[in-house]
C-alpha positions in Angstrom: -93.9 -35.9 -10.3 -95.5 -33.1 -12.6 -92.9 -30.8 -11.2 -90.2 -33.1 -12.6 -92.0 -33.3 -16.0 -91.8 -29.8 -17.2 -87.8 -31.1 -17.6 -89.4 -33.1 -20.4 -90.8 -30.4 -22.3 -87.8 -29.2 -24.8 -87.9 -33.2 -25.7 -91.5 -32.6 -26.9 -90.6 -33.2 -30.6 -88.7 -36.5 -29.7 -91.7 -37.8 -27.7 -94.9 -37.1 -30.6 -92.0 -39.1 -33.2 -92.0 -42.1 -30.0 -95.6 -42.1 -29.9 -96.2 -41.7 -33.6 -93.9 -44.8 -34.3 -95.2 -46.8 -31.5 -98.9 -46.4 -32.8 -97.2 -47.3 -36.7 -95.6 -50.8 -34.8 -98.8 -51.7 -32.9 -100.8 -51.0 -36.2 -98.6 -53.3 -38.0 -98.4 -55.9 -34.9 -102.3 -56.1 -34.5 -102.8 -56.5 -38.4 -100.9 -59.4 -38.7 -103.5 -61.5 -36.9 -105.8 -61.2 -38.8 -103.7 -62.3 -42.4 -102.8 -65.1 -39.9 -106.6 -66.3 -39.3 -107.0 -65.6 -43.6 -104.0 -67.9 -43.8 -105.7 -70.7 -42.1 -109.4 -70.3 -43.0 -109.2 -69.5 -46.5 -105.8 -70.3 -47.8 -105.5 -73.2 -46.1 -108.9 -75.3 -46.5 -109.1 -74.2 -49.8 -105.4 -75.8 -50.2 -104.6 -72.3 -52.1 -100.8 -71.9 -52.0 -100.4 -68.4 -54.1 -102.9 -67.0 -51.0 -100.6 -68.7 -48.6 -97.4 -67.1 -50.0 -98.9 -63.9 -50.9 -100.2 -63.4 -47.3 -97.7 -65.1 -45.3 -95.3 -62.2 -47.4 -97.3 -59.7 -46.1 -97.1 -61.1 -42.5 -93.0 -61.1 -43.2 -93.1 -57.4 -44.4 -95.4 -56.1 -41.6 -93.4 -58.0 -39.2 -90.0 -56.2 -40.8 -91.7 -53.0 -40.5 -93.0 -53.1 -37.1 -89.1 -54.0 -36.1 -87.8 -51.2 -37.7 -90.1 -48.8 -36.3 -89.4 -50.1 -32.6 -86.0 -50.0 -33.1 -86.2 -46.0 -33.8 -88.7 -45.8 -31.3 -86.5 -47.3 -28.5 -83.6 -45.3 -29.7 -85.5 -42.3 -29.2 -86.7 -43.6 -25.9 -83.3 -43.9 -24.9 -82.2 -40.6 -26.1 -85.0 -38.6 -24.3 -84.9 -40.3 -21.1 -80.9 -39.7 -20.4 -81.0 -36.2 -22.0 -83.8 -35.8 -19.3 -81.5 -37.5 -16.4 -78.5 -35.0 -17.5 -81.1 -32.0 -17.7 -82.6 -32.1 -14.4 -79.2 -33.5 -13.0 -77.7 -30.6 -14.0 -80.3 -28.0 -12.3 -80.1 -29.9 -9.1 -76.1 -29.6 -9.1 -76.2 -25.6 -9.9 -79.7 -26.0 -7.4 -77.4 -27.3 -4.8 -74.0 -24.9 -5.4 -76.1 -21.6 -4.4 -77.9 -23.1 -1.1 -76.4 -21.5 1.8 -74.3 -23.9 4.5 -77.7 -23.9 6.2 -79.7 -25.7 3.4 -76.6 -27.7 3.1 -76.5 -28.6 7.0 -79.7 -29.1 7.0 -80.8 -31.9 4.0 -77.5 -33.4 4.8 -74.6 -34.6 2.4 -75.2 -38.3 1.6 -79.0 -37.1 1.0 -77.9 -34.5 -1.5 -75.4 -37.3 -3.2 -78.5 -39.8 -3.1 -81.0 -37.9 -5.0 -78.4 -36.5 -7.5 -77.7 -39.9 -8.6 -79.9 -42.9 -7.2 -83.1 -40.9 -7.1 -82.5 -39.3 -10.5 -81.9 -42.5 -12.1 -85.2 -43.9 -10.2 -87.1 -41.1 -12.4 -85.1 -41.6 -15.6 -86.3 -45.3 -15.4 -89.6 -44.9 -15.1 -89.8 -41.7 -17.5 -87.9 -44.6 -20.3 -90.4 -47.2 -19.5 -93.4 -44.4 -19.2 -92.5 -43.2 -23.2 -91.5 -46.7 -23.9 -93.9 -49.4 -22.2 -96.7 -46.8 -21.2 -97.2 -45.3 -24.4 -97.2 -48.2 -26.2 -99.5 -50.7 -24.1 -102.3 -48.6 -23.9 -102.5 -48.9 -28.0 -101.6 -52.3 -27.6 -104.7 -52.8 -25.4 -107.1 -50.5 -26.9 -106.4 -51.8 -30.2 -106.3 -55.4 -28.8 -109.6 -55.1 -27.5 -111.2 -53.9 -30.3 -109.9 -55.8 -32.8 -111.0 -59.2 -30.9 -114.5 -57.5 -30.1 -114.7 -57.0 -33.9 -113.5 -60.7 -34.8 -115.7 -62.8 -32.0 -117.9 -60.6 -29.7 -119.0 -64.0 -27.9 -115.8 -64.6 -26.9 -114.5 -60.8 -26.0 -117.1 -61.2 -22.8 -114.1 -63.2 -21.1 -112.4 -59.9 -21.1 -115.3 -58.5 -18.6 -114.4 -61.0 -16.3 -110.6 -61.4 -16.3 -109.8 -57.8 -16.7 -111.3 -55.9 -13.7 -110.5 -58.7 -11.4 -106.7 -58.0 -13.1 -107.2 -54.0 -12.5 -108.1 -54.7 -9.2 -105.3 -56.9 -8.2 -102.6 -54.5 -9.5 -103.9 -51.2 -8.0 -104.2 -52.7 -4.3 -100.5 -54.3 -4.8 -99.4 -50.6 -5.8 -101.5 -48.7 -3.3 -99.4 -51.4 -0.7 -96.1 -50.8 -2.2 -95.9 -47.4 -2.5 -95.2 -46.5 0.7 -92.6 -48.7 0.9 -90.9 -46.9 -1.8 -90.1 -43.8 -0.2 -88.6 -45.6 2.7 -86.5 -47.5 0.8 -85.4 -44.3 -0.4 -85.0 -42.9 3.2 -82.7 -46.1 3.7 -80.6 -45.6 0.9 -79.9 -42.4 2.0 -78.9 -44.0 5.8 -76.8 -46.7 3.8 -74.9 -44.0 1.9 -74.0 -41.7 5.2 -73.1 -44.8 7.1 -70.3 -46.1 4.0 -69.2 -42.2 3.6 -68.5 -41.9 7.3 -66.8 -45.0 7.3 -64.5 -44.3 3.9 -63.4 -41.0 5.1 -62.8 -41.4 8.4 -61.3 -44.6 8.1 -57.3 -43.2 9.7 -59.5 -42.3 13.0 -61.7 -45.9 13.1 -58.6 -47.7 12.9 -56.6 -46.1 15.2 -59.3 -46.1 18.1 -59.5 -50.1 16.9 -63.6 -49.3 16.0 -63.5 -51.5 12.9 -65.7 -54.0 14.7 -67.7 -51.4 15.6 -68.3 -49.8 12.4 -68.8 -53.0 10.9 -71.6 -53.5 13.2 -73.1 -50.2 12.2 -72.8 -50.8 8.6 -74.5 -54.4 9.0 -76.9 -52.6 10.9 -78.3 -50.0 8.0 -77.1 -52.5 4.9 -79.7 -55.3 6.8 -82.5 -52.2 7.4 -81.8 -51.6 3.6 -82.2 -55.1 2.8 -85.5 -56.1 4.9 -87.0 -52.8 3.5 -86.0 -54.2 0.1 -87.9 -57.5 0.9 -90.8 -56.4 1.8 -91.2 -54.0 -1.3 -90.1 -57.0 -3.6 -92.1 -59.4 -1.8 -95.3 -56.9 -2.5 -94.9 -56.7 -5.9 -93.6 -60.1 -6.3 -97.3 -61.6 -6.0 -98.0 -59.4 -9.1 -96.8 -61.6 -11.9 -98.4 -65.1 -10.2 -101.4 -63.3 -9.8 -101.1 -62.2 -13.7 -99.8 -65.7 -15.0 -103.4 -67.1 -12.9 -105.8 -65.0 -14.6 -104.1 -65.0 -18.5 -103.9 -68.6 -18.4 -107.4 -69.0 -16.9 -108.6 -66.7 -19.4 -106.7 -68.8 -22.3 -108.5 -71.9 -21.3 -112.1 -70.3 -21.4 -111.2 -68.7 -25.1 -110.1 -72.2 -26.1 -113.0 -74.1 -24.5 -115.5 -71.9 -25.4 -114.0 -71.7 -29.0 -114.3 -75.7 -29.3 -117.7 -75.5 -28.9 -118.2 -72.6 -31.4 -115.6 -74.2 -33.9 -117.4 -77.7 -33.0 -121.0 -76.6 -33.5 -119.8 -74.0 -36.7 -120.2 -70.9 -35.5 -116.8 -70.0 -35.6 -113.3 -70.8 -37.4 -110.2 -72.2 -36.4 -108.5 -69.2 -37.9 -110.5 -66.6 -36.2 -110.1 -68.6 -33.1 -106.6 -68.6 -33.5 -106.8 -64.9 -34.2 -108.4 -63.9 -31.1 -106.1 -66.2 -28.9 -103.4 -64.0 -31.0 -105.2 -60.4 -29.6 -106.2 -62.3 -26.6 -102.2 -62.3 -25.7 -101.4 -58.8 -26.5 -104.1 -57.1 -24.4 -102.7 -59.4 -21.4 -99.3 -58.7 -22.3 -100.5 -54.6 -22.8 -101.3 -55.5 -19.0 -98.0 -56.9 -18.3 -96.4 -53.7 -19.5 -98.7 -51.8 -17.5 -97.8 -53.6 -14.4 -94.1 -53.4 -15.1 -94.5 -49.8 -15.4 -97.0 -49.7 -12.4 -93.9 -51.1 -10.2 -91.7 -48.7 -11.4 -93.9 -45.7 -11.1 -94.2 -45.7 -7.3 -90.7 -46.0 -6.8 -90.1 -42.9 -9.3 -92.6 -40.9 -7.4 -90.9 -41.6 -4.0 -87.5 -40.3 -5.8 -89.1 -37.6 -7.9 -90.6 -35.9 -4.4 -87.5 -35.9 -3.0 -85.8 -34.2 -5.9 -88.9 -31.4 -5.8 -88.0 -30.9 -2.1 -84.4 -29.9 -3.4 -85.4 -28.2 -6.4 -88.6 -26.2 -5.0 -86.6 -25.0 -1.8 -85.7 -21.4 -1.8 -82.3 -20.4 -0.8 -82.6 -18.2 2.4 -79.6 -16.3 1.2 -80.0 -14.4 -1.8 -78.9 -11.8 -3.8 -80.4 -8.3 -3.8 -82.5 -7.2 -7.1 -80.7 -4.1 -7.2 -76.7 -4.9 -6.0 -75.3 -1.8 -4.4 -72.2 -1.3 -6.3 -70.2 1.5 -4.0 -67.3 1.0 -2.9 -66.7 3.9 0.1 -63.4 2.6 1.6 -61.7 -0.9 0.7 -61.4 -3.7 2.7 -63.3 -1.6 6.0 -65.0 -4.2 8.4 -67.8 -3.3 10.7 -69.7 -5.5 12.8 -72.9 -3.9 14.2 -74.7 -5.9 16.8 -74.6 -9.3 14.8 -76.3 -12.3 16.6 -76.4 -15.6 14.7 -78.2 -18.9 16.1 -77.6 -22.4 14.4 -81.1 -24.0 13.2 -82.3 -25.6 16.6 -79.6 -24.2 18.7 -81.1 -23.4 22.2 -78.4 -20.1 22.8 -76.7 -18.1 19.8 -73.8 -19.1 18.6 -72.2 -15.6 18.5 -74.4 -12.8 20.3 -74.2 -8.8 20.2 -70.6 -8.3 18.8 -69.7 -5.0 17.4 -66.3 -4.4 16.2 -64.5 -2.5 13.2 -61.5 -3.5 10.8 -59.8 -1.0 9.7 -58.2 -0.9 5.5 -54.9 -2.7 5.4 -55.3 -4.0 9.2 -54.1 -7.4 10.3 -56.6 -8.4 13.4 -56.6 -11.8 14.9 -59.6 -13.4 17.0 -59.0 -16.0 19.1 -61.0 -17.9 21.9 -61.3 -21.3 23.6 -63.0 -24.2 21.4 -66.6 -23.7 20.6 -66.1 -19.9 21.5 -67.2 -18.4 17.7 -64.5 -17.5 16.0 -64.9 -19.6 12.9 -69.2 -18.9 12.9 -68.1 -15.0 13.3 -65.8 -15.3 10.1 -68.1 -17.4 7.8 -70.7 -14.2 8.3 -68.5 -12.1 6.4 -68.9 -13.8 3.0 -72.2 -14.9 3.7 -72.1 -18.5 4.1 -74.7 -17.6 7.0 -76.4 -14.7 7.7 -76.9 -13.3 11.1 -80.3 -12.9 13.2 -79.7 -9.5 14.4 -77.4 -6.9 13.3 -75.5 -6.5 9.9 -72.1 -6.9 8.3 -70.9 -3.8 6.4 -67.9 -3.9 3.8 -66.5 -0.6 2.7 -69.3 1.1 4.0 -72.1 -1.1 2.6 -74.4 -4.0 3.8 -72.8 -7.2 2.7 -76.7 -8.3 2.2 -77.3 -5.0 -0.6 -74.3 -7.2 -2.4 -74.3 -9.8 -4.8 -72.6 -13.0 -3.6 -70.4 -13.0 -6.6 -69.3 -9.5 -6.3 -68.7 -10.0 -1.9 -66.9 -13.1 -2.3 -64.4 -11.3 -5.4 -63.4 -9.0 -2.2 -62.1 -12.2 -0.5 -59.5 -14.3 -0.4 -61.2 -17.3 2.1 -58.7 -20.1 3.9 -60.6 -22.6 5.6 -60.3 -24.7 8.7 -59.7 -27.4 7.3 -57.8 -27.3 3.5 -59.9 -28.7 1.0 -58.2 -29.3 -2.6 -59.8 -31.3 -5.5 -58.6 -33.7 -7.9 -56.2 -32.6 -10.4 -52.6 -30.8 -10.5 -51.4 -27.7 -8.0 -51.6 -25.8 -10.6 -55.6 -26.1 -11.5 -55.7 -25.9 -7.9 -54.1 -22.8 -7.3 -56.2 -21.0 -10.2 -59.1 -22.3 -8.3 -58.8 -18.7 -6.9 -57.7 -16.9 -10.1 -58.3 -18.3 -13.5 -56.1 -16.7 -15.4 -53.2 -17.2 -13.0 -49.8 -17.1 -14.1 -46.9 -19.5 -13.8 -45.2 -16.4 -12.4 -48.2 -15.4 -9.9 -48.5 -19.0 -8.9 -44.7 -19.2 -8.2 -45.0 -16.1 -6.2 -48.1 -17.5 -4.4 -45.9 -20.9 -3.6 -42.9 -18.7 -2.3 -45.3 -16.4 0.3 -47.0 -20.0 1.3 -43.6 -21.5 1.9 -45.1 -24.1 -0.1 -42.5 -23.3 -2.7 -39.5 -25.6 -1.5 -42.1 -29.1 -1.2 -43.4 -28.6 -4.5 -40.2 -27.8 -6.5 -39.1 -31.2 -5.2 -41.5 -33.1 -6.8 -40.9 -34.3 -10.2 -43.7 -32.5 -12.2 -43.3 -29.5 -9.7 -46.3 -27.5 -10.0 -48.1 -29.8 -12.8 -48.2 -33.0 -10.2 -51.5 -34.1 -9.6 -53.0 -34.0 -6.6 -55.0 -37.1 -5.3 -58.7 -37.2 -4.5 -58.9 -34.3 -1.0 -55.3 -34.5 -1.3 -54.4 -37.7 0.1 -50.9 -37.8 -1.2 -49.8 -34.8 0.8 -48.9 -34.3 4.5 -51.7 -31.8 6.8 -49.3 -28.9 6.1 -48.7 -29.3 2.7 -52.4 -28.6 2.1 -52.4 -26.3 4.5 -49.9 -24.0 2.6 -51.6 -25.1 -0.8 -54.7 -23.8 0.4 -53.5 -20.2 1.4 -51.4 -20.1 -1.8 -55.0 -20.8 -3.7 -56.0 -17.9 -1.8 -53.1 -15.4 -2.1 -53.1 -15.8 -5.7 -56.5 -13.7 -6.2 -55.0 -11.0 -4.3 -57.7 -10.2 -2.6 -58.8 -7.1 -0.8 -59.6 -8.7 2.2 -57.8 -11.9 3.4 -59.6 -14.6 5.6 -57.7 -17.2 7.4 -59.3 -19.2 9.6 -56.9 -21.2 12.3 -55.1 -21.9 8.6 -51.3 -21.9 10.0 -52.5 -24.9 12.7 -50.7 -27.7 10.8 -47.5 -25.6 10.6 -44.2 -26.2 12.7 -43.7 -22.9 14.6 -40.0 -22.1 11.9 -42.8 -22.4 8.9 -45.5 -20.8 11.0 -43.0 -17.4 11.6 -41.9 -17.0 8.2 -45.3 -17.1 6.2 -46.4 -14.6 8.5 -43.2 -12.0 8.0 -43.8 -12.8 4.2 -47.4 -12.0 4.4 -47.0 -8.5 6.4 -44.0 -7.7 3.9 -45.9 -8.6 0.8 -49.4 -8.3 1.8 -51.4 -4.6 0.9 -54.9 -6.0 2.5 -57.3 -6.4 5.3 -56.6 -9.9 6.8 -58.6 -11.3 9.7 -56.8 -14.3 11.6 -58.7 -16.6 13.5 -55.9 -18.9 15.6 -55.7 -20.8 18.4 -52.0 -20.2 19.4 -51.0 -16.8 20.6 -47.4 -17.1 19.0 -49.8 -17.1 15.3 -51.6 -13.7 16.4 -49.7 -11.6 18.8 -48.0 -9.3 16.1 -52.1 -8.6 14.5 -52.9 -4.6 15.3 -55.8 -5.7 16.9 -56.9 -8.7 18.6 -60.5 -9.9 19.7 -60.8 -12.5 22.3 -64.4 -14.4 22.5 -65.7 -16.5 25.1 -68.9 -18.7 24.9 -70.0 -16.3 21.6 -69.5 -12.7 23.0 -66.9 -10.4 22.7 -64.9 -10.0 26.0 -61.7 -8.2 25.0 -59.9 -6.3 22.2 -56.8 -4.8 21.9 -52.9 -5.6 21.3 -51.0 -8.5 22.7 -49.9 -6.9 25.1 -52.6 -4.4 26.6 -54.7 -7.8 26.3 -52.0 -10.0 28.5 -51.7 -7.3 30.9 -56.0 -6.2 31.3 -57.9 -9.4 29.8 -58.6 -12.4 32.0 -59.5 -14.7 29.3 -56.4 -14.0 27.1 -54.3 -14.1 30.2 -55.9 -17.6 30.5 -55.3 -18.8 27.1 -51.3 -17.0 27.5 -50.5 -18.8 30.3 -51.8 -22.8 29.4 -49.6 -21.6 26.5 -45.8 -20.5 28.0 -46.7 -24.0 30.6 -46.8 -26.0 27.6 -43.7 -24.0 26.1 -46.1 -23.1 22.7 -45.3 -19.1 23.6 -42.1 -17.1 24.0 
């Protein structure tokens, strides 16, 4: 939680006005009393009705005064605590934008979406109710307290008796719930990958008729959710009984032990009344405290796993001192490099050494699970690998900075991801200051330029949330035209031509050798997508087992002769 605080600190102005004006309200709150108990013991019995309306006006303005005050004390309650949520929301966004895919793999998406939004709101609510209820029962209480010692000191020693046994009660219901908290958080976060699973891959649950199923699983982590909810509601449940016990015990000893002071003339009905007036705001200074007591734990539970986020170090950084050289553009060289996922028991790629020549088109391909795409995502460092090292134009991709390494690239997915918004925002994704014309041009090298010129806004219709309103291959193109459009000096396309009929497939690739003056790598799976690459690496089970042409490859390399034949049997090559 401290770690989280220091977000509160450029709000330090804001918080001495909420505590100076809650200490002005109480003041004003825990006077009136008092011109009460005057009201009754002197204006009253002496039937004085000038005392009466002169004080009970006072009473009226204090009472105005202390409203006002709250009033801008909420407000800037209000104002502190969201500004915080936006503040520290904000860091754990940018936080989470430069964590590597390992960070990302490992914490886990519907984590990361949890503690950006339900955890950070946890926090925000207790941090309002901490400046808000916190600051001001303490005063209340304090104040409270002394006031009534002040007024009837015979009466005050209820408060030895009620109050500890109230302390008491509230710290071992917290010290019981607190736990609880932080797996309730740990059940959101199951509840959130379970309904994200189910939303996006709900084409593939339907057509393998697992909507029963899924249902099931969803009961399974909504009722885990729920019982966990219970039990930490349940816990603190027994708070407010326990409270509304002792208070109202407490009441009846003031008032029966104030009968027999009033009775044998010790004390006044005013003062009595008084104290049963202060009596009430240190128990309701203790209801605050409890309310804030319940919400504390919780915020804890949320504000640790925010830390974890915040506190982690990303394990790919930039150098201090970015090697800016630039010896030949768009050269390749891979010395040695052997990467292993977190907890893998054999590397994923191991020992491959190979060299892409400036303005080379070279293709890898392999069976499924073989490396390609893990050998690819090394070159703009969304991993970096165990041994060996990655060079680009003759330097280290590591003595880089990310921003400058991934400027060299122009990166095409597996699988085409587009964002909300029209093709056109889209397409600038790679270049800002794009063009109509470059974007056209990007379109026509695509072949995405015929589908979009059909639609009725052409290149300013929206696209819907991952790009639900357009077919596989219609993203597909989208997503290289987003990348063609920074005009790159290396181009990265990994199995991106997959969701392409084989007419399509053939002319984006004579467009991009005619107009293309770069390096391109081309991961694919069908031989008909790579055979016309100057080079081609074949990988089996993460090492390197051929290289060559098409055809010195289908003549000398078992594996490629494998992957050639399944091919011409299924009638995919010619």
């Amino acid at each position: 939680m401290k770690f989280i605080l220091k977000f509160i600190k450029p709000y330090k102005w804001s918080v001495l006005g909420i505590v100076g004006l809650t200490l002005a309200g109480i003041l004003f709150e825990l006077f009136i009393p008092t011109l009460m108990a005057n009201v009754v013991d002197i204006g009253i019995v002496n039937s004085d009705i000038s005392y009466i309306i002169k004080t009970g006006g006072w009473m009226i303005v204090l009472s105005l005064m202390a409203i006002c005050v709250t009033i801008g004390s909420i407000y800037l309650t209000s104002n502190v605590a969201v500004s915080f949520a936006r503040d520290i929301r904000r860091e754990l966004f940018v936080k989470v934008e430069g964590f590597s895919m390992e960070e990302l793999n490992k914490i886990g998406t519907a984590s990361l979406i949890t503690r950006t939004t339900n955890d950070i709101k946890q926090v925000q609510d207790a941090i309002s109710l901490i400046l808000g209820m916190a600051t001001r029962a303490p005063l209340m209480l304090m104040g409270g307290i002394i006031l009534a010692v002040m007024m009837e000191p015979s009466l005050s020693i209820i408060f030895l008796v009620s109050l500890p046994i109230l302390v008491l009660a509230i710290g071992l219901l917290i010290k019981k719930a607190t736990p609880l908290f932080g797996l309730l958080q740990k059940k959101t976060d199951r509840l959130n990958l379970v309904i994200r699973e189910g939303l996006t891959g709900i084409r593939v649950i339907r057509a393998f008729n697992q909507v029963n199923f899924e249902k099931k699983r969803f009961n399974i982590a909504n009722e885990d959710f729920r019982d966990t909810g219970i039990k930490v509601n349940k816990t603190m449940a027994l708070l407010f009984p326990l409270m509304s016990i002792i208070i109202s015990f407490s009441n009846i000893a003031i008032i029966w032990f104030g009968a027999i002071q009033i009775d044998k003339g010790v004390m006044q009905v005013g003062n009595m009344m008084a104290f049963l007036q202060y009596a009430l705001m240190i128990f309701m200074a203790f209801i605050l405290l409890s309310i804030a007591f319940m919400m504390i734990p919780r915020a804890q539970a949320s504000a640790k796993r925010i830390s974890e986020i915040l506190q982690m170090e990303a394990i790919i950084k930039d150098p201090t001192e970015p090697n800016v050289k630039n010896e030949q553009e768009g050269l390749i060289k891979f010395e040695n490099v052997t990467y292993r996922y977190t907890g893998a028991e054999k590397p994923a790629i191991l020992n491959i050494s190979f060299e892409v020549r400036s303005g080379q088109t070279t293709a890898i391909i392999g069976s499924t699970g073989s490396g390609k795409t893990t050998l690819i995502q090394l070159i703009p460092r969304f991993y970096d690998p165990e041994e060996g090292r990655i060079l680009i134009a003759g330097v280290d991709v590591k003595d880089m900075s990310q921003k400058q390494l991934r400027e060299k690239i122009g990166y095409v997915p597996q699988k085409a991801s587009l964002f909300t918004g029209t093709i056109a925002e889209n397409i600038r994704f790679g270049k800002k200051e794009a063009t109509e014309e470059e974007i056209y041009e990007a379109l026509e090298i695509a072949q995405a330029i015929d589908f979009v010129q059909e639609k009725e806004n052409g290149i300013q219709t929206m696209i819907h949330q991952a790009g639900s309103n357009l077919s596989g291959g219609q993203k597909q193109r989208l997503s290289i035209a987003r990348a063609l459009v920074r005009n790159p000096e290396i181009f990265i396309f990994d199995d991106s031509f997959s969701a392409l009929d084989y007419k399509t497939d053939a002319k984006l690739r004579r467009m991009l050798k005619e107009k293309l003056n770069a390096t391109v790598i081309i991961v694919g799976q069908r031989i008909n997508s790579i055979m016309d690459a100057d080079e081609i690496i074949v990988l089996d089970e993460g090492q390197m087992v051929g290289k060559g042409t098409h055809e010195y490859l289908s003549k000398t390399n078992q594996v490629y002769q494998e992957i050639l034949i399944s091919q011409q049997m299924e009638g995919e090559v010619s």
